[in-house]
CHARMM-style PDB file with segment names, atoms N, HN, CA, C and O in Angstrom:
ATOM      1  N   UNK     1       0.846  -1.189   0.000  1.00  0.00      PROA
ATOM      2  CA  UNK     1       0.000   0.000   0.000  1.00  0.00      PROA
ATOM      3  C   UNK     1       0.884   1.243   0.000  1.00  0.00      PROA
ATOM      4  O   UNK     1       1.839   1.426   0.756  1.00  0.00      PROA
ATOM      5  N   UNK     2       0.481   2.005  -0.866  1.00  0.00      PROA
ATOM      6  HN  UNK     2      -0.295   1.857  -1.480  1.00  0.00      PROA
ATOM      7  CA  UNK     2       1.162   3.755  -0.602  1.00  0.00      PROA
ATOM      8  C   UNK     2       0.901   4.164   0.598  1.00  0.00      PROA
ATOM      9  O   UNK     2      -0.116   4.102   1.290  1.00  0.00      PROA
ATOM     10  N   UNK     3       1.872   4.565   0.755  1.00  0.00      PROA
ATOM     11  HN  UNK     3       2.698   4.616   0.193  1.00  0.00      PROA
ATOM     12  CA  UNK     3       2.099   5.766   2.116  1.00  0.00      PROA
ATOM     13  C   UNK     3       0.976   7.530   1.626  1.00  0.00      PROA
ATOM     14  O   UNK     3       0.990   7.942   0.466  1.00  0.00      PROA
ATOM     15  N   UNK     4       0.418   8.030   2.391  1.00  0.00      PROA
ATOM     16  HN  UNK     4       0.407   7.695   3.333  1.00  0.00      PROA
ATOM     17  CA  UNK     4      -0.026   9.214   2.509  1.00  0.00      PROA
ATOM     18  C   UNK     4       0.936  10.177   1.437  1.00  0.00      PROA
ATOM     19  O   UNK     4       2.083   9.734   1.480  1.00  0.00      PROA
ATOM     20  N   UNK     5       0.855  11.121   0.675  1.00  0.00      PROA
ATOM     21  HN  UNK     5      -0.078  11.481   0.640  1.00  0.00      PROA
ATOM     22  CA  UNK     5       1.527  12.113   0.716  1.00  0.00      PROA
ATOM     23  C   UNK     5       1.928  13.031   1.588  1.00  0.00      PROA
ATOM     24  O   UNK     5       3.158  13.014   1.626  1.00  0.00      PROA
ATOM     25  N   UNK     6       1.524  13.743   2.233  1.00  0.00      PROA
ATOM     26  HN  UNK     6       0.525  13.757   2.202  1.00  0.00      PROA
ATOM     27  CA  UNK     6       1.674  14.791   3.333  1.00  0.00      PROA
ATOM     28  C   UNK     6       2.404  14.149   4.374  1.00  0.00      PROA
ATOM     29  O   UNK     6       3.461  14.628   4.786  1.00  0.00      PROA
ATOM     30  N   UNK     7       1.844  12.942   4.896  1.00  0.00      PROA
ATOM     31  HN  UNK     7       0.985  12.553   4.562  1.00  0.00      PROA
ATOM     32  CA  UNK     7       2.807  12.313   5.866  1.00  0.00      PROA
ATOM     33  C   UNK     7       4.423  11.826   5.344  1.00  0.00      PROA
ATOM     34  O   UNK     7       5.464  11.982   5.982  1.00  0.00      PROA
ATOM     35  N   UNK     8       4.285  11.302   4.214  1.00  0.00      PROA
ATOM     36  HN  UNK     8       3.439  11.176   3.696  1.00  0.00      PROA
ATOM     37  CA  UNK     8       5.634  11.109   3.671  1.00  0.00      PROA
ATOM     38  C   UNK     8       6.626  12.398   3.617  1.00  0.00      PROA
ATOM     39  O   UNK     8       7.818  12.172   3.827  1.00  0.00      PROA
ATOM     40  N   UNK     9       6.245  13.641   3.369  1.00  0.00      PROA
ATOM     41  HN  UNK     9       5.276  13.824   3.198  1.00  0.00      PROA
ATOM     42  CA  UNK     9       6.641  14.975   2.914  1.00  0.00      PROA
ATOM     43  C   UNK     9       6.756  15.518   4.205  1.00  0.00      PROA
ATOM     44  O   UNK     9       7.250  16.643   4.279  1.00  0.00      PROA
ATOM     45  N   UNK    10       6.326  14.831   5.464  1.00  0.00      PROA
ATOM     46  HN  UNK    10       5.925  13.917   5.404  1.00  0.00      PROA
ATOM     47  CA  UNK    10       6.144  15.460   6.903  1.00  0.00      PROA
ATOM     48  C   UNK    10       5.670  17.160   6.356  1.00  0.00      PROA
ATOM     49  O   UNK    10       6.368  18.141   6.614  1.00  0.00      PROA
ATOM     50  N   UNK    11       4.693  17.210   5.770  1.00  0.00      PROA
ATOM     51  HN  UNK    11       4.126  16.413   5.560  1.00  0.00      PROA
ATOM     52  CA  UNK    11       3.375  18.274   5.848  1.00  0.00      PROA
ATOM     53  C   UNK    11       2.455  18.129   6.874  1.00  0.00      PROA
ATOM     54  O   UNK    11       1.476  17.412   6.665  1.00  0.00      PROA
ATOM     55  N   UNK    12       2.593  18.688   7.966  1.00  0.00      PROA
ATOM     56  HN  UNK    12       3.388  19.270   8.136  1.00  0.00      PROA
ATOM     57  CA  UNK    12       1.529  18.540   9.095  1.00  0.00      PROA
ATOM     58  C   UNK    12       0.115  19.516   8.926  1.00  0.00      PROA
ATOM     59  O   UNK    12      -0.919  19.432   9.588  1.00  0.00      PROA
ATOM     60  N   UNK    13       0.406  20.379   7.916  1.00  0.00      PROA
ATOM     61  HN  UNK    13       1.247  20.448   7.379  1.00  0.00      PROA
ATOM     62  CA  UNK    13      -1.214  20.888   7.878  1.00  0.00      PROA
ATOM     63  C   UNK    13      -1.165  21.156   5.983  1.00  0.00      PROA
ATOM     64  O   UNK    13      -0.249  21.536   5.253  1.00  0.00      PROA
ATOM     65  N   UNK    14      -2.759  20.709   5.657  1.00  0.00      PROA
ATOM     66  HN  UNK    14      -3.503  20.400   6.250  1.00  0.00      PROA
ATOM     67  CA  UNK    14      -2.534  21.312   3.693  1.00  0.00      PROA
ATOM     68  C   UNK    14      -2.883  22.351   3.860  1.00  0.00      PROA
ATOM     69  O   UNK    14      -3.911  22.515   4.516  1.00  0.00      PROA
ATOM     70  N   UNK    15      -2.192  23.439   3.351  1.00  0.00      PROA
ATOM     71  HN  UNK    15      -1.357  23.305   2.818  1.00  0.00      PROA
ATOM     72  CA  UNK    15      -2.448  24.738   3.017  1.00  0.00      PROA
ATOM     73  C   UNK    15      -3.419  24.949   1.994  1.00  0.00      PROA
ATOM     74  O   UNK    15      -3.267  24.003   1.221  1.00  0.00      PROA
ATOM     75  N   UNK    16      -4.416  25.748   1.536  1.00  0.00      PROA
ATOM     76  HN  UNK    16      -4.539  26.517   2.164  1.00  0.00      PROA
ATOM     77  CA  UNK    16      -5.281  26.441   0.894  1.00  0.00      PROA
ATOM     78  C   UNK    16      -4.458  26.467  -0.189  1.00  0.00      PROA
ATOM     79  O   UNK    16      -4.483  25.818  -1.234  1.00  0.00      PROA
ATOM     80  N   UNK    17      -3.267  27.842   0.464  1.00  0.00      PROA
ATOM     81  HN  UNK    17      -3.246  28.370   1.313  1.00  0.00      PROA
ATOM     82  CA  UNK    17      -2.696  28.847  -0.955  1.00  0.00      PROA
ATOM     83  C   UNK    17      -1.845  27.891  -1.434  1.00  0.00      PROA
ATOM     84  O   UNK    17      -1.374  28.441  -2.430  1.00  0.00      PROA
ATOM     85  N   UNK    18      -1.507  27.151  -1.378  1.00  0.00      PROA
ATOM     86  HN  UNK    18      -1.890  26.705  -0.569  1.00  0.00      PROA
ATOM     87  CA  UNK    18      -0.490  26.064  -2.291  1.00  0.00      PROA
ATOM     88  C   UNK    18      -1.336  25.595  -3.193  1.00  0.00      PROA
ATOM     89  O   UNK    18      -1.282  24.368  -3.104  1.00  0.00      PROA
ATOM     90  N   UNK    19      -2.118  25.921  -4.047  1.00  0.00      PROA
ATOM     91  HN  UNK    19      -2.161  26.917  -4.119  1.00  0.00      PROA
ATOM     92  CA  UNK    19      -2.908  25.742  -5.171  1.00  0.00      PROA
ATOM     93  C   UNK    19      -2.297  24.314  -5.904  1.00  0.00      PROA
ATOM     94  O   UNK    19      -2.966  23.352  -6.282  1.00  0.00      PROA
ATOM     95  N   UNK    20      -1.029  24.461  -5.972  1.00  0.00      PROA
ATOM     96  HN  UNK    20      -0.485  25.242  -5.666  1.00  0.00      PROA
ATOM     97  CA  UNK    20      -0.292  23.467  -7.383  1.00  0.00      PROA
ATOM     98  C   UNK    20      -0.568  22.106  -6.403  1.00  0.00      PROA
ATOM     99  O   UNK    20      -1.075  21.137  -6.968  1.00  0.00      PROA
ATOM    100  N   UNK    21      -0.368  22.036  -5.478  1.00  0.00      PROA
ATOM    101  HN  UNK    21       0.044  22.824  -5.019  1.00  0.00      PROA
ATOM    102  CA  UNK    21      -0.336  20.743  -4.534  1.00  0.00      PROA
ATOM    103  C   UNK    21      -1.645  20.299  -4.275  1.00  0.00      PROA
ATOM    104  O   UNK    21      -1.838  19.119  -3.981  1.00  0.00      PROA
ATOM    105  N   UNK    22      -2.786  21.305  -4.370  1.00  0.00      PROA
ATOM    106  HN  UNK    22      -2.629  22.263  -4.608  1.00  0.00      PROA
ATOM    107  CA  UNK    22      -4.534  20.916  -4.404  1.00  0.00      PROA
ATOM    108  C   UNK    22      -4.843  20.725  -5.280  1.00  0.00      PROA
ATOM    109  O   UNK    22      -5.783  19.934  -5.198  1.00  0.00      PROA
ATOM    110  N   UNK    23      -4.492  21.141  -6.879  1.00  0.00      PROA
ATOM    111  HN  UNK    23      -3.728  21.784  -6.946  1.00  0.00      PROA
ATOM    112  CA  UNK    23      -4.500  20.431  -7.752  1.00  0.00      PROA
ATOM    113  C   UNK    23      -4.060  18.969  -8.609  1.00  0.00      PROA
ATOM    114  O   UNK    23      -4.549  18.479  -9.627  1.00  0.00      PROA
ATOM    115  N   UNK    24      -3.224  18.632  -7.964  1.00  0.00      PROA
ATOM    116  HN  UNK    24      -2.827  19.030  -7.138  1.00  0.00      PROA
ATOM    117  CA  UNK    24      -3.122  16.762  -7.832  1.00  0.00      PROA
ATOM    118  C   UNK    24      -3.604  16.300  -7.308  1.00  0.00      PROA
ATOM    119  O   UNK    24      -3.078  15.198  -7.150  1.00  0.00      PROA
ATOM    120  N   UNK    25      -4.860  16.442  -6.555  1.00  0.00      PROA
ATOM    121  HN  UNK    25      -5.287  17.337  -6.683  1.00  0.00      PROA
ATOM    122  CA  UNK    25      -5.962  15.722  -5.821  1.00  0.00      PROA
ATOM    123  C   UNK    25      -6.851  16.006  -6.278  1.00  0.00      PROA
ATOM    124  O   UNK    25      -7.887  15.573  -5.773  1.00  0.00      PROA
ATOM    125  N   UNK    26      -6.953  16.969  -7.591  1.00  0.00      PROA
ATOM    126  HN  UNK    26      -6.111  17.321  -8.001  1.00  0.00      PROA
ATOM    127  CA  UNK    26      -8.618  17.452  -8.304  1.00  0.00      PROA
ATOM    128  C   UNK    26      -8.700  16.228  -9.711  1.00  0.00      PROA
ATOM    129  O   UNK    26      -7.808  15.382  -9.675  1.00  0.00      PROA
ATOM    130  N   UNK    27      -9.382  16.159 -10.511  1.00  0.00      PROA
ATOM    131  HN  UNK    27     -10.107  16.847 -10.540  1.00  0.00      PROA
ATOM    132  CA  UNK    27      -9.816  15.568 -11.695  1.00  0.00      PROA
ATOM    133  C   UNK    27      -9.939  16.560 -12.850  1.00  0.00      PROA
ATOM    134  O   UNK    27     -10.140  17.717 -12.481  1.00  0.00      PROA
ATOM    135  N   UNK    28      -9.895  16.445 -13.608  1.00  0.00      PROA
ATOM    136  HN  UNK    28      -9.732  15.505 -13.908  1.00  0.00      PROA
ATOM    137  CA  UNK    28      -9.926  17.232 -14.909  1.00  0.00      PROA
ATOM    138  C   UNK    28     -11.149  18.300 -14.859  1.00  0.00      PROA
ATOM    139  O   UNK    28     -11.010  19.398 -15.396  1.00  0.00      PROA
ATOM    140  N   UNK    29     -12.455  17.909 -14.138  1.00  0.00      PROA
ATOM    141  HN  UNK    29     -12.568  17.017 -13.702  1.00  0.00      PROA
ATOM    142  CA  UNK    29     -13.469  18.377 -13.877  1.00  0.00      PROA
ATOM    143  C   UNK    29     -13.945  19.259 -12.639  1.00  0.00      PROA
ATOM    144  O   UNK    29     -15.042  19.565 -12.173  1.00  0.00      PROA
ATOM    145  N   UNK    30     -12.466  19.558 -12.286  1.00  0.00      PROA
ATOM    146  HN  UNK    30     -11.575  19.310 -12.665  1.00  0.00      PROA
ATOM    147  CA  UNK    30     -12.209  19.994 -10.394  1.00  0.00      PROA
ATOM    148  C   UNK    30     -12.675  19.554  -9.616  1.00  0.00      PROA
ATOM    149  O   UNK    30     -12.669  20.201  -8.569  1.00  0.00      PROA
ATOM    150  N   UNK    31     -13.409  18.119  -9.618  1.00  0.00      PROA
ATOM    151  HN  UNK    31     -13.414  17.594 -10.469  1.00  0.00      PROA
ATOM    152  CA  UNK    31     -13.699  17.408  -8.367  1.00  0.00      PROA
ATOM    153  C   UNK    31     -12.507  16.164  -7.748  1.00  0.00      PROA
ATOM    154  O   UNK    31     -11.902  15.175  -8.162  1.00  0.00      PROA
ATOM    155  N   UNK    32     -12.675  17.059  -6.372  1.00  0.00      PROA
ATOM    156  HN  UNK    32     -13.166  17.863  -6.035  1.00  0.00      PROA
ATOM    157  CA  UNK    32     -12.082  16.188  -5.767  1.00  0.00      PROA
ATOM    158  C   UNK    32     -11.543  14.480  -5.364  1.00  0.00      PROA
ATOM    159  O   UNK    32     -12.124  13.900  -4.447  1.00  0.00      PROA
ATOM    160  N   UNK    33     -10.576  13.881  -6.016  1.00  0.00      PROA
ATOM    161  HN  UNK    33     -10.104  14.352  -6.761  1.00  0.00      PROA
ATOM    162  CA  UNK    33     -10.989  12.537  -5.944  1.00  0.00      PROA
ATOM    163  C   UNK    33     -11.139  12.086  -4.491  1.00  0.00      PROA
ATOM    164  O   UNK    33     -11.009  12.850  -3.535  1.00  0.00      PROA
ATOM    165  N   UNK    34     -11.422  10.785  -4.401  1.00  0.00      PROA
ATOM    166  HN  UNK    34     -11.528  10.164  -5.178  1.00  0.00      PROA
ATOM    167  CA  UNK    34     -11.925  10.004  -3.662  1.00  0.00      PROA
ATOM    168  C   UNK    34     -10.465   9.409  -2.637  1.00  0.00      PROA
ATOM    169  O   UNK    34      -9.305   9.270  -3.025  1.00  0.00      PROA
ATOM    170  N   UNK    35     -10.892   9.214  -1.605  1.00  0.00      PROA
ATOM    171  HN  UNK    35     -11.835   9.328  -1.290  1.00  0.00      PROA
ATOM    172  CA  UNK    35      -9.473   8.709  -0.671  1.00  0.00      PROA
ATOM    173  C   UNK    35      -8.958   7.326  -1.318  1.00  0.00      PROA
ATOM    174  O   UNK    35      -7.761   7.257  -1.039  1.00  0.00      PROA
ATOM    175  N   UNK    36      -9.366   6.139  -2.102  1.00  0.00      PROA
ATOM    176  HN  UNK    36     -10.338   6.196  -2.329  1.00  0.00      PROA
ATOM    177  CA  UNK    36      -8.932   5.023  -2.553  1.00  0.00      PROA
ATOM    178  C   UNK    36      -8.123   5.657  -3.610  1.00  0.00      PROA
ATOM    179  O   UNK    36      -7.011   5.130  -3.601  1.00  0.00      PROA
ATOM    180  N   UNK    37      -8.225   6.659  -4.607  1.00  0.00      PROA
ATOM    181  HN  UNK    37      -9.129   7.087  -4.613  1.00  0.00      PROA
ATOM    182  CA  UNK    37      -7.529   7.216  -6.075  1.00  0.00      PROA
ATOM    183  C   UNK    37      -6.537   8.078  -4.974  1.00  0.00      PROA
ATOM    184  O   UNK    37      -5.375   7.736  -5.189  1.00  0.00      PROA
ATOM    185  N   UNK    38      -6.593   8.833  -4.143  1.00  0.00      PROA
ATOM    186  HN  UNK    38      -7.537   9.111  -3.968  1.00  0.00      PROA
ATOM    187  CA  UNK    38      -5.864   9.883  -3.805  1.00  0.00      PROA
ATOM    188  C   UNK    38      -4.366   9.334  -2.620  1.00  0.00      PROA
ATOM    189  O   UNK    38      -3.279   9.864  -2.394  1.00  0.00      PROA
ATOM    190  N   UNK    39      -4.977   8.140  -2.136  1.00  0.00      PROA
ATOM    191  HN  UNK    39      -5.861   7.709  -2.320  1.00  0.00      PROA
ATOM    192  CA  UNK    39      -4.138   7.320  -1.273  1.00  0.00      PROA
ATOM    193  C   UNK    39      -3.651   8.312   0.102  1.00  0.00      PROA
ATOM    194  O   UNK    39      -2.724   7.766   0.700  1.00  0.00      PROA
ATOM    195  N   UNK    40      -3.971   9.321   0.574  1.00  0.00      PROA
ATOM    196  HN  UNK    40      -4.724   9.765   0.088  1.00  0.00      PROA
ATOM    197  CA  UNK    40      -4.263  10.323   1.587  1.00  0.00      PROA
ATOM    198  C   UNK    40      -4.587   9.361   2.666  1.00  0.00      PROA
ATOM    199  O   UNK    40      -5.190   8.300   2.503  1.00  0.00      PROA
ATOM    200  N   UNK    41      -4.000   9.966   4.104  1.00  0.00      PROA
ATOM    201  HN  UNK    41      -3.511  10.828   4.236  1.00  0.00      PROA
ATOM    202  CA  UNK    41      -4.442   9.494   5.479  1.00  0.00      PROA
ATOM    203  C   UNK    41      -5.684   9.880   5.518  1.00  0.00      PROA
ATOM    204  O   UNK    41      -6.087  10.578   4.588  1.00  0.00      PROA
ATOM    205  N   UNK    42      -6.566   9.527   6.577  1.00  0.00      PROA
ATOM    206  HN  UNK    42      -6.239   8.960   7.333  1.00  0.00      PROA
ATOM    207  CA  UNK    42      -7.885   9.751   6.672  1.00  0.00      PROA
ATOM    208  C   UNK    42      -7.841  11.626   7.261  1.00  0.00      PROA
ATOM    209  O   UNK    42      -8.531  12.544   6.816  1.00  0.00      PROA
ATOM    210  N   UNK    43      -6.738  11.693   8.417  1.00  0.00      PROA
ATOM    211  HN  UNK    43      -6.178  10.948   8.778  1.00  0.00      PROA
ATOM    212  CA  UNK    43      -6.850  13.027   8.376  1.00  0.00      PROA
ATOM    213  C   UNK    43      -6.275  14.322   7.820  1.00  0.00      PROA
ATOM    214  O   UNK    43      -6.497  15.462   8.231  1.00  0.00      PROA
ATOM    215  N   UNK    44      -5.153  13.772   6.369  1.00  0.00      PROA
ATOM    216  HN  UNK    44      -4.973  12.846   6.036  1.00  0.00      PROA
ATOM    217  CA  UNK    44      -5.411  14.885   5.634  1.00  0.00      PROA
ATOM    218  C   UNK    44      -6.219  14.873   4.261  1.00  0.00      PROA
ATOM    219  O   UNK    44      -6.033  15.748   3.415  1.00  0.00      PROA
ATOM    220  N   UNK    45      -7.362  13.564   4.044  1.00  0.00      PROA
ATOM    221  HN  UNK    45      -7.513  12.854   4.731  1.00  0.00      PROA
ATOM    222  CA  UNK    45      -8.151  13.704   3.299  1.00  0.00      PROA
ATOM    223  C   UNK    45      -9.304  14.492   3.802  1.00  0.00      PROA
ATOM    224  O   UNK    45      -9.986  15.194   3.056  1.00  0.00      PROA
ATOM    225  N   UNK    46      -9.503  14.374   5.014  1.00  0.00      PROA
ATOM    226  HN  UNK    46      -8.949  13.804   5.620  1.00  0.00      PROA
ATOM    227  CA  UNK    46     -10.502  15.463   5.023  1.00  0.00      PROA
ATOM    228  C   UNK    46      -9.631  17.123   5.730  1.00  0.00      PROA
ATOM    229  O   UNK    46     -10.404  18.041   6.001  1.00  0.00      PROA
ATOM    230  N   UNK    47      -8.327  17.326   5.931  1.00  0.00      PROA
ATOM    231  HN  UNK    47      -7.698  16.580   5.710  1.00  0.00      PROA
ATOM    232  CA  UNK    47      -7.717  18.691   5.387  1.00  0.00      PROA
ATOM    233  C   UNK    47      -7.784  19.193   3.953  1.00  0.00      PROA
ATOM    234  O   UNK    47      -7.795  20.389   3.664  1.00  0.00      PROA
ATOM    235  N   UNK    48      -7.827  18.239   3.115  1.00  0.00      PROA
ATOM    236  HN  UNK    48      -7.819  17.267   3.350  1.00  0.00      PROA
ATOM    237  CA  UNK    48      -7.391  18.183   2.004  1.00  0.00      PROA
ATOM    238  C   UNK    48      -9.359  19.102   1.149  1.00  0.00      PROA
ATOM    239  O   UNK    48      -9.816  19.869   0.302  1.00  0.00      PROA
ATOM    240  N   UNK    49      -9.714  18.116   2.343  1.00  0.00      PROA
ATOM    241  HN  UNK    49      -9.342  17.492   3.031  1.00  0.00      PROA
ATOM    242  CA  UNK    49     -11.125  18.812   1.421  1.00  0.00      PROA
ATOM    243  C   UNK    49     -11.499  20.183   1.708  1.00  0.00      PROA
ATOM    244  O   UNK    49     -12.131  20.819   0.864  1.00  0.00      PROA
ATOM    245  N   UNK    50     -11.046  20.895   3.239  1.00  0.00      PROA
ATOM    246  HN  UNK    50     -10.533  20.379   3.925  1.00  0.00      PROA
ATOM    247  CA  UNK    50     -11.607  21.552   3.431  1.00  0.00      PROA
ATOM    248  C   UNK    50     -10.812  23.211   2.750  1.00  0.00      PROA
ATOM    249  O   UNK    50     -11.107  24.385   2.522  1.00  0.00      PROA
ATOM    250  N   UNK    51      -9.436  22.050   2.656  1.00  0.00      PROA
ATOM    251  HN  UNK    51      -9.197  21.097   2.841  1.00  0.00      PROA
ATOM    252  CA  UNK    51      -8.475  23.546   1.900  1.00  0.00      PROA
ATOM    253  C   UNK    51      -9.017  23.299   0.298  1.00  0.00      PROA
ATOM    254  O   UNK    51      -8.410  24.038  -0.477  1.00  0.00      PROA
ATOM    255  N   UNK    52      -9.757  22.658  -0.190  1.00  0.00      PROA
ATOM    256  HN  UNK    52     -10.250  22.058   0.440  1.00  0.00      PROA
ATOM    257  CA  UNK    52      -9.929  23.214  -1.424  1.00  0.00      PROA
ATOM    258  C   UNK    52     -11.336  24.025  -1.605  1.00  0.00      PROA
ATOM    259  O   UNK    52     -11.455  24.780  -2.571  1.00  0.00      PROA
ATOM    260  N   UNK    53     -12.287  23.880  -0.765  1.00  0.00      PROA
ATOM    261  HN  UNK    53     -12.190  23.267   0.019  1.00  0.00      PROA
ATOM    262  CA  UNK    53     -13.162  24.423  -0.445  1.00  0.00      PROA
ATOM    263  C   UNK    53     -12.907  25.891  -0.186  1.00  0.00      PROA
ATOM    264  O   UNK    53     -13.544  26.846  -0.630  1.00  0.00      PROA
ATOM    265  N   UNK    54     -11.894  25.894   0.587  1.00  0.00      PROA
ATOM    266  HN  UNK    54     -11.376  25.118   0.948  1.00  0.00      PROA
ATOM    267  CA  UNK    54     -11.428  27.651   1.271  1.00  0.00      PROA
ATOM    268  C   UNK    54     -10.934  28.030   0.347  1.00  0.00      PROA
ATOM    269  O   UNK    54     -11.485  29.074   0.000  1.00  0.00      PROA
ATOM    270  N   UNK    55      -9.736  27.606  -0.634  1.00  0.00      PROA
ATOM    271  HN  UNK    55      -9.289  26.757  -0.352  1.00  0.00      PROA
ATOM    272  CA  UNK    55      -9.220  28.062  -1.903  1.00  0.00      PROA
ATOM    273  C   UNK    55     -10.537  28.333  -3.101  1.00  0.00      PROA
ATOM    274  O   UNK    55     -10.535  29.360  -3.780  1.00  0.00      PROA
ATOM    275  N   UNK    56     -11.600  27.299  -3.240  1.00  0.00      PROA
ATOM    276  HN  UNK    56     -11.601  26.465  -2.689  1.00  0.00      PROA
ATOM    277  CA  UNK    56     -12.258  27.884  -4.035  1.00  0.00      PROA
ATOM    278  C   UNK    56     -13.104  28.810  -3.655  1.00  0.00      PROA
ATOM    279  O   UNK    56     -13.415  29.380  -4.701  1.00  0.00      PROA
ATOM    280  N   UNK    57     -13.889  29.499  -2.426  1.00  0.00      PROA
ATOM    281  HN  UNK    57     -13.636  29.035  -1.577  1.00  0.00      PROA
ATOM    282  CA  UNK    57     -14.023  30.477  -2.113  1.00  0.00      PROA
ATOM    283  C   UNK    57     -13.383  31.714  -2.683  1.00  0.00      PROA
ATOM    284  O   UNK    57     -13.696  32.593  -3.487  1.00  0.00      PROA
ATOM    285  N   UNK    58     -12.461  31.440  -2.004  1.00  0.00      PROA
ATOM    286  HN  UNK    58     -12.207  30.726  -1.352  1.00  0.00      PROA
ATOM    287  CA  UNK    58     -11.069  32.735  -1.738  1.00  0.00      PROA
ATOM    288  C   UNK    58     -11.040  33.355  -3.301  1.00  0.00      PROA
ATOM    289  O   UNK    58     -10.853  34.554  -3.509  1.00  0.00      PROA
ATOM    290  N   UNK    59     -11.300  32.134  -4.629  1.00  0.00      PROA
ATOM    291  HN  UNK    59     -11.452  31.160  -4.461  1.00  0.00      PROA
ATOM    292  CA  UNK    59     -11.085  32.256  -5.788  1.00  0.00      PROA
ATOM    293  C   UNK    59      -9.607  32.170  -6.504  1.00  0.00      PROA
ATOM    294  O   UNK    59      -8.991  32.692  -7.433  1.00  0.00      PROA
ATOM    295  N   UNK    60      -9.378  30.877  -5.167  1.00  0.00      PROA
ATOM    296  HN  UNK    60      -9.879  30.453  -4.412  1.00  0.00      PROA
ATOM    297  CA  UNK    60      -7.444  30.430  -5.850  1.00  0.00      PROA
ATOM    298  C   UNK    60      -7.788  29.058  -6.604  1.00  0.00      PROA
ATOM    299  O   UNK    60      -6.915  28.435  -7.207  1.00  0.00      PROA
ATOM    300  N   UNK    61      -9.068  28.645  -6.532  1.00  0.00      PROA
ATOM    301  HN  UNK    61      -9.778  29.151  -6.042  1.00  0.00      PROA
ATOM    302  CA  UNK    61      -9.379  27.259  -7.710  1.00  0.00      PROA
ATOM    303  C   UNK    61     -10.740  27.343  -7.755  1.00  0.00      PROA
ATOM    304  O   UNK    61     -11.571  27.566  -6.875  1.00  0.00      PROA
ATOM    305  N   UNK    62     -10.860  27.068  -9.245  1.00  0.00      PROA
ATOM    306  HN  UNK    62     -10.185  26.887  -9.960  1.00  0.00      PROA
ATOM    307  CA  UNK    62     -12.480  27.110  -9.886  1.00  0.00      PROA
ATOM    308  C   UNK    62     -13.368  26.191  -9.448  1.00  0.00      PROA
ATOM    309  O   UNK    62     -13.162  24.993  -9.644  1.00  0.00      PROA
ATOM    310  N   UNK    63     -14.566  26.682  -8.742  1.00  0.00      PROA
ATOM    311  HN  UNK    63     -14.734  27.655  -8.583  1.00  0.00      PROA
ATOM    312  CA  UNK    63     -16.140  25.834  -8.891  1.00  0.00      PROA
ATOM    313  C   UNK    63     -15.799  24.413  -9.650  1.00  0.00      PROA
ATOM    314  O   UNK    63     -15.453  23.375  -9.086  1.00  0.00      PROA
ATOM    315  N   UNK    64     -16.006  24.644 -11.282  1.00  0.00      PROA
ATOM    316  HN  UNK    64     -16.286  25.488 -11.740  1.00  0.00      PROA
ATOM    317  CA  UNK    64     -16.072  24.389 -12.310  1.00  0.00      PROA
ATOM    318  C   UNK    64     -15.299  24.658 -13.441  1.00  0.00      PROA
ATOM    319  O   UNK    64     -14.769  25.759 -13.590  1.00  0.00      PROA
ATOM    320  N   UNK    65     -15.176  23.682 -14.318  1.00  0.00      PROA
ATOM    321  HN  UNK    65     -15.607  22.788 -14.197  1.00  0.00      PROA
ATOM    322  CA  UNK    65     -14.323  23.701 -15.707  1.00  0.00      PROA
ATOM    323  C   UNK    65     -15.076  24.500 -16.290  1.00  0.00      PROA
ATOM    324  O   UNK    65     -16.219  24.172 -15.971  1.00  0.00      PROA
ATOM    325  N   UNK    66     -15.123  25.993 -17.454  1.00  0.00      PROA
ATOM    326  HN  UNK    66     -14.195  26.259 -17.712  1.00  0.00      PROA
ATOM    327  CA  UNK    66     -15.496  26.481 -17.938  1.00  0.00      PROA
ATOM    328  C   UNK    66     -15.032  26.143 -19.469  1.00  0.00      PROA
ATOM    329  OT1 UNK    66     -15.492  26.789 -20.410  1.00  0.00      PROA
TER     330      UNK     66
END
């Protein structure tokens, strides 16, 4: 089994503004994949969700593919 990213990288929190690093966990369609495709610990898959949520707010990653 893969190891976590973030834990391997000793990243103790996902940042929002690191955009390029929330985008290898999106799909072509900006949805978020799933923890089995993304191979993420349980607790930075759900960091993981909530910084892309705050980034797409903020307007550092799109809703939607236009």
């Amino acid at each position: 089994m893969t190891q976590c990213y973030f834990c391997s990288q000793n990243i103790k929190t996902v940042d929002y503004k690191d955009t390029e690093t929330l985008k290898r966990f999106l799909s072509s369609q900006m949805k978020i994949y799933p923890r089995r495709k993304t191979h993420l610990c349980a607790k930075h898959q759900r960091q993981l969700k909530t910084a892309v949520k705050r980034a797409r707010v903020e307007g550092l990653l799109p809703f939607i593919v236009s």
